[in-house]
N, C-alpha and C positions, 0 to 999 in steps of 0.2 A: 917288313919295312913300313917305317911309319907315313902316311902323309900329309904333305907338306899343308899350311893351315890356308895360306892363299887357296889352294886348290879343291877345299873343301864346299859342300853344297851350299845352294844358291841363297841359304840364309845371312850368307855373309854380304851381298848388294842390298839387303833391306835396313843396313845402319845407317848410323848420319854421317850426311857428307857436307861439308864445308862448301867444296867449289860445283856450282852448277855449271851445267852444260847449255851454252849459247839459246839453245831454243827455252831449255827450262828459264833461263832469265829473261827472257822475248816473254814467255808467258807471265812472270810475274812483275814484270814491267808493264804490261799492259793491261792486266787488270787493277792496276795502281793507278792508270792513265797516264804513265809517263813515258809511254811506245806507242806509237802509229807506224804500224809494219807496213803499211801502204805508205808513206813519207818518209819517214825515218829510216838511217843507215843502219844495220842490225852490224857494222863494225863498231867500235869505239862504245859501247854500252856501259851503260851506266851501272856501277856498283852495287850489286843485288846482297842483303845480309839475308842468310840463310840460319834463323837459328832452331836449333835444337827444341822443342815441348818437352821441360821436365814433367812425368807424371811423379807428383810427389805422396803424401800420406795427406791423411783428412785436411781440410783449411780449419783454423781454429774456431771458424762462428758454427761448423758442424756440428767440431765437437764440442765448444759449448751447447749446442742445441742437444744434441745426446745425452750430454749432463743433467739437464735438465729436469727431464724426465726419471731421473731417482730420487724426487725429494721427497721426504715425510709424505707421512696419508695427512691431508688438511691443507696442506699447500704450506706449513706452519717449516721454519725452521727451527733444527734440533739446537740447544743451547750446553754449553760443555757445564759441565756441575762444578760452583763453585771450588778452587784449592782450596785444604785444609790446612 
């Protein structure tokens, strides 16, 4: 018997999650400065966005910058030999 994919190891709480949990938004409230846990009602809080860090592939001035360094010996660019 197969099982079920909820009940699979604890790698599945390390993805993203959308909706935080009251104290998690208490925390990023307040380092925003927009919570004083000592004055402030921790009901009624204010709308926290949670987004996602895409990690994506190279940013393009990398790999320009990668590029770079295959040109000609002389620093010279190669020139395409006139059509016949």
């Amino acid at each position: 018997m197969s099982l079920d994919r909820s009940l699979k190891s604890a790698s599945g709480l390390t993805k993203h999650r959308n909706v935080l949990t009251r104290a998690e938004r208490i925390d990023k409230l307040t380092d925003a400065q927009k919570f004083n846990p000592e004055e402030d009602d921790p009901l009624g809080l204010l709308k926290v966005a949670n987004r996602k860090v895409i990690a994506g592939g190279k940013s393009p001035k990398k790999a320009e910058a990668e590029g770079e360094g295959t040109e000609p010996a002389g620093g010279q660019e190669e020139t395409a030999p006139p059509a016949a």
